[in-house]
C-alpha positions in Angstrom: -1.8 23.9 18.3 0.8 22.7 16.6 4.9 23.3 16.9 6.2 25.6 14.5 9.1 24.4 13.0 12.7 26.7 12.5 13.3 28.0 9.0 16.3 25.5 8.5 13.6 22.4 8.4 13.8 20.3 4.9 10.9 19.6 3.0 10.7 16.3 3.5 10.7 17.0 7.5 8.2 19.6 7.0 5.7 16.9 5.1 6.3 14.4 7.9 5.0 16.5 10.8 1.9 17.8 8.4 1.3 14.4 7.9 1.3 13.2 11.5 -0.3 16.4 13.0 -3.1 15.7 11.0 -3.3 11.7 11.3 -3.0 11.1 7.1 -0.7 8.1 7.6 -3.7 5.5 6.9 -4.5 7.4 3.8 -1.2 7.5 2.6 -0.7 4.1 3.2 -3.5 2.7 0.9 -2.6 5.4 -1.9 1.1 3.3 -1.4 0.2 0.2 -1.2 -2.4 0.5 -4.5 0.5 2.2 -6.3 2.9 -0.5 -5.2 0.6 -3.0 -6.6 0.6 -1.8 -9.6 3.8 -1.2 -10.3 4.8 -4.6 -8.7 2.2 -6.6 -10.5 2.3 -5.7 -14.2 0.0 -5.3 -16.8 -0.9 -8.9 -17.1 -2.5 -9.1 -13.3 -3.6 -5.2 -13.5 -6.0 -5.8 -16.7 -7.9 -8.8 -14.2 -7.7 -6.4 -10.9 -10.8 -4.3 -10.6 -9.9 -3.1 -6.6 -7.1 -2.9 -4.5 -8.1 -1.9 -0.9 -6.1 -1.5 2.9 -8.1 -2.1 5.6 -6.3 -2.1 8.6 -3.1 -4.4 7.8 -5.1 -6.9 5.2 -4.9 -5.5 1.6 -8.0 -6.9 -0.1 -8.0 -7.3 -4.3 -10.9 -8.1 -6.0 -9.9 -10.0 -9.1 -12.2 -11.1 -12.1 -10.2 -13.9 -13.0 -10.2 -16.9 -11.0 -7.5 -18.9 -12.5 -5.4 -15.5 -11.8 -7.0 -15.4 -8.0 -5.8 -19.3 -7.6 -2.1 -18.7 -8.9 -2.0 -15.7 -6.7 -3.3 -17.6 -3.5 -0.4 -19.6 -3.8 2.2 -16.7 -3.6 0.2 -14.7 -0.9 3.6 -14.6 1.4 6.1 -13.5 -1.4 3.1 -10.6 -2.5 3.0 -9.3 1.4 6.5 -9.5 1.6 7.3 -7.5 -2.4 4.9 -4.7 -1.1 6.2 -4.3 1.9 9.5 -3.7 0.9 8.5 -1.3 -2.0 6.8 0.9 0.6 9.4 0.3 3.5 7.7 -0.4 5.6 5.1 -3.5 7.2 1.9 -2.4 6.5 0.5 -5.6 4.8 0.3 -8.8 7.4 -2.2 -10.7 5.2 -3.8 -10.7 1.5 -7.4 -11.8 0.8 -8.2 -12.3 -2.8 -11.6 -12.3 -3.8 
């Protein structure tokens, strides 16, 4: 069963234990990470990406442009590292592009 919390908890504390009692961290990471791509990425790269998916700690993006995919390959570092940061946290360790 889970703690009950006092009546002087913030919201923000309150969403963190939900969140953890009932393991949605994973979840919430991938909505995060998809999110941060797009916002990160602009519409340019967004109108050529038809998935962005976490599995684990590789983010995989299916692209349908492969001049796009080949300028991105060589930037894979600086993507992990933009991502990361606009979430807060390392979640991404490597980027496949397909």
């Amino acid at each position: 069963m889970a703690k009950r919390l006092s009546n002087e908890s913030s919201i923000a504390d309150v969403l963190k234990q939900f969140i953890e009692v009932n393991k949605l961290q994973n979840g919430m990471d991938r909505i995060n990470v998809q999110e941060a791509w797009k916002a990160l990425m602009g519409n340019g790269v967004n109108s050529y990406t038809k998935e962005v998916v976490l599995k684990g700690s590789t983010l995989y993006v299916s692209l349908t442009s492969a001049v796009l995919r080949e300028e991105l390959s060589y930037g894979k570092q600086k993507i992990i590292k933009m991502i990361n940061e606009e979430i807060g946290k390392e979640v991404i360790k490597e980027v496949v592009l397909r």
